[in-house]
C-alpha positions in Angstrom: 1.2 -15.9 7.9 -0.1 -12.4 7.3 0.3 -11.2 3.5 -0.4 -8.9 1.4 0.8 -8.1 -2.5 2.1 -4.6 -3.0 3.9 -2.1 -5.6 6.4 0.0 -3.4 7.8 3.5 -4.8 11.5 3.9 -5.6 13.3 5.7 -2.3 13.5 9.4 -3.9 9.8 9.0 -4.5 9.4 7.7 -0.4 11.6 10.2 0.7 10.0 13.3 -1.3 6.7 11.9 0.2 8.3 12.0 3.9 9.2 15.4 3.1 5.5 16.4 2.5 4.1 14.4 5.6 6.8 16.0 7.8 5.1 18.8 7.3 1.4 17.3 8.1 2.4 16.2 11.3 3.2 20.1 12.7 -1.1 19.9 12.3 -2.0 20.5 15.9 -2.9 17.2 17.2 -1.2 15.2 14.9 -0.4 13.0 17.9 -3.3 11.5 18.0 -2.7 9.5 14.1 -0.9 6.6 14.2 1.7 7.7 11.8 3.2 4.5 9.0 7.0 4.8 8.6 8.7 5.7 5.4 10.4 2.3 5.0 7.0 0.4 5.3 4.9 2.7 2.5 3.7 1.0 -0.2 0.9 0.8 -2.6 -1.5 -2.1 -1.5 -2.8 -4.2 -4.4 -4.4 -7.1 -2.4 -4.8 -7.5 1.3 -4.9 -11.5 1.6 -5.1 -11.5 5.5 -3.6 -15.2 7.3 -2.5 -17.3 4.9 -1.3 -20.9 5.4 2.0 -21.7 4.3 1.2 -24.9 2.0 -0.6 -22.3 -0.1 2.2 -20.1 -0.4 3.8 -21.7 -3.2 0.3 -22.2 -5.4 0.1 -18.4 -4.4 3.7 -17.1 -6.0 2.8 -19.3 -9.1 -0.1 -17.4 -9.8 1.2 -13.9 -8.2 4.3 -14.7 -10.7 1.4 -15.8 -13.6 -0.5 -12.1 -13.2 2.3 -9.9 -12.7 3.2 -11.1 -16.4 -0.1 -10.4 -17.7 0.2 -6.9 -17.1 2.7 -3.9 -18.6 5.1 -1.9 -16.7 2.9 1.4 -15.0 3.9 5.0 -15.1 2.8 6.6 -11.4 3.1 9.2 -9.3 2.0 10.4 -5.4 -0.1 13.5 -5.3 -1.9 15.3 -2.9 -3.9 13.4 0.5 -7.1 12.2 0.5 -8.8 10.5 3.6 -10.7 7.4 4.1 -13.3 9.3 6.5 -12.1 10.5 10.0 -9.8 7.4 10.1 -7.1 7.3 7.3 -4.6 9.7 5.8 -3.5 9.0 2.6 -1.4 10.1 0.0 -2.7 9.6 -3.6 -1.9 8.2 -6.8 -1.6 9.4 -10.4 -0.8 8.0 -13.6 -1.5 4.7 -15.2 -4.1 4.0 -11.9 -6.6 2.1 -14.7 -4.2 -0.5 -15.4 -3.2 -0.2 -12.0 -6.4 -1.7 -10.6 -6.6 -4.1 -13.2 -3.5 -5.4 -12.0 -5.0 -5.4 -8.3 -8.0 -7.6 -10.0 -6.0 -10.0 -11.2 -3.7 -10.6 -8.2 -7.0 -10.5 -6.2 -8.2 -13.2 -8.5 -5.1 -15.6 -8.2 -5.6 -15.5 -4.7 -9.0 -16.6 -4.8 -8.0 -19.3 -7.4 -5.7 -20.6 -4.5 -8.2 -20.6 -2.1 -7.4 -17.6 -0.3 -10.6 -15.4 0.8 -10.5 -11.8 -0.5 -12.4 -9.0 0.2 -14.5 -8.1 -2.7 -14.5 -4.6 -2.8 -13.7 -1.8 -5.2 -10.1 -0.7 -5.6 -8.7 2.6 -5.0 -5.2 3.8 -5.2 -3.3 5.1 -2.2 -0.6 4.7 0.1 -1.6 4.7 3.5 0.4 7.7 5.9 -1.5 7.8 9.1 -4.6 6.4 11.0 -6.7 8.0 13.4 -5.6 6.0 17.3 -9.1 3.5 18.0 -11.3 5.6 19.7 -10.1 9.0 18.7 -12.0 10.0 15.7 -9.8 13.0 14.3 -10.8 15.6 12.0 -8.6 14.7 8.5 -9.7 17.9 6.4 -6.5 20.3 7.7 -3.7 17.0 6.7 -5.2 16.7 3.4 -5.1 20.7 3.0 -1.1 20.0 4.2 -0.6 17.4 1.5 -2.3 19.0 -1.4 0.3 20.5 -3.5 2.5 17.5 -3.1 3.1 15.8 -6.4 6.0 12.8 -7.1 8.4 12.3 -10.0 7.0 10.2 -12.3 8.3 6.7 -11.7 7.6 3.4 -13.1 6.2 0.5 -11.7 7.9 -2.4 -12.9 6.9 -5.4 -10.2 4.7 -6.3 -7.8 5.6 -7.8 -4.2 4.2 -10.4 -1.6 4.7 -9.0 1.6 4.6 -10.9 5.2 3.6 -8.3 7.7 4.7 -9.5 11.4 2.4 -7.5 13.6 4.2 -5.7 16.9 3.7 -7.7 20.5 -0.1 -7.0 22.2 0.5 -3.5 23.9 3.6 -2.3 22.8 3.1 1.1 22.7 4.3 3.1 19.4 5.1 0.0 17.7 5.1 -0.8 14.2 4.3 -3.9 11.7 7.0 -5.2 10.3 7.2 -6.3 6.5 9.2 -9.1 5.0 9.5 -8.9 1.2 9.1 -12.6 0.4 8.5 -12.4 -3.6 8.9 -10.4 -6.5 7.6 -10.7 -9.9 8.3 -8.3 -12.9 5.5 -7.1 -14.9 5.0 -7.9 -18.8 7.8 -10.8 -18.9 5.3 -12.8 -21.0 6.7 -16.2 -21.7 
């Protein structure tokens, strides 16, 4: 199964966010980014890739184990950035230290289960768009859109383990699907 462990925003937070990307998709050619939906945004911690299911349980053990290591999180979503001519993204504010020492740690769980994780710096965002394979799109006028956007506060009190089930081979306009398949609270030390 494909997983990966995420924080997700509270709905007003989403929904002031869709406000703000509604408006970067009037961008001329915004039809050529792959745009996420709303109900699937989230803030990555830990892309763990395919997963076998007898690991699963070793997995929430130390997901559960990590998540208690670490304090509740005051964030926010500001402005875009972009990831090159490829991803959109909307950014993160706030406690975004602790936040990636929280991504370290689940990141290190996983590999004490076994699991092979890419070993690469993180950095805080929540994915909006992606430029279509092929089609290299100029990013600069969407992050220009998405500057003056800035979230509520809100606080981050959990982390997730989310199942993405990927769309059928060639079924154009479709979208992953994710299945919330455990949650852990943050700083319930035992």
């Amino acid at each position: 199964m494909r997983l990966f462990v995420a924080v997700t925003p509270p709905d007003d937070v989403l929904r002031a966010l869709a406000r703000a990307a509604d408006a970067a998709r009037d961008v001329p050619d915004a039809s050529r980014l792959r745009w996420a939906q709303p109900d699937s945004w989230h803030l990555t911690l830990t892309f763990l890739g395919e997963v076998d299911a007898s690991d699963v349980p070793e997995l929430t053990e130390r997901l559960e184990r990590a998540a208690r290591r670490h304090t509740v999180m005051t964030l926010g979503l500001t402005g875009g950035g972009r990831f090159g001519d490829r991803t959109l993204w909307a950014g993160v504010s706030g406690d975004t230290a602790e936040l990636g020492r929280l991504a370290a740690s689940v990141a290190a769980g996983a590999r004490r289960t076994g699991i092979e994780v890419e070993d690469r710096a993180f950095r805080a965002h929540l994915t909006l768009a992606r430029a279509r394979p092929h089609h290299r799109t100029n990013l600069r006028p969407y992050v220009d859109v998405l500057a003056p956007f800035a979230s509520r506060p809100w606080t981050a009190d959990r982390i997730e383990l989310i199942r993405s089930h990927l769309p059928e081979p060639g079924a154009e306009g479709a979208q992953p699907r994710y299945e919330t398949i455990g949650t852990w609270p943050l700083g319930q030390s035992k």
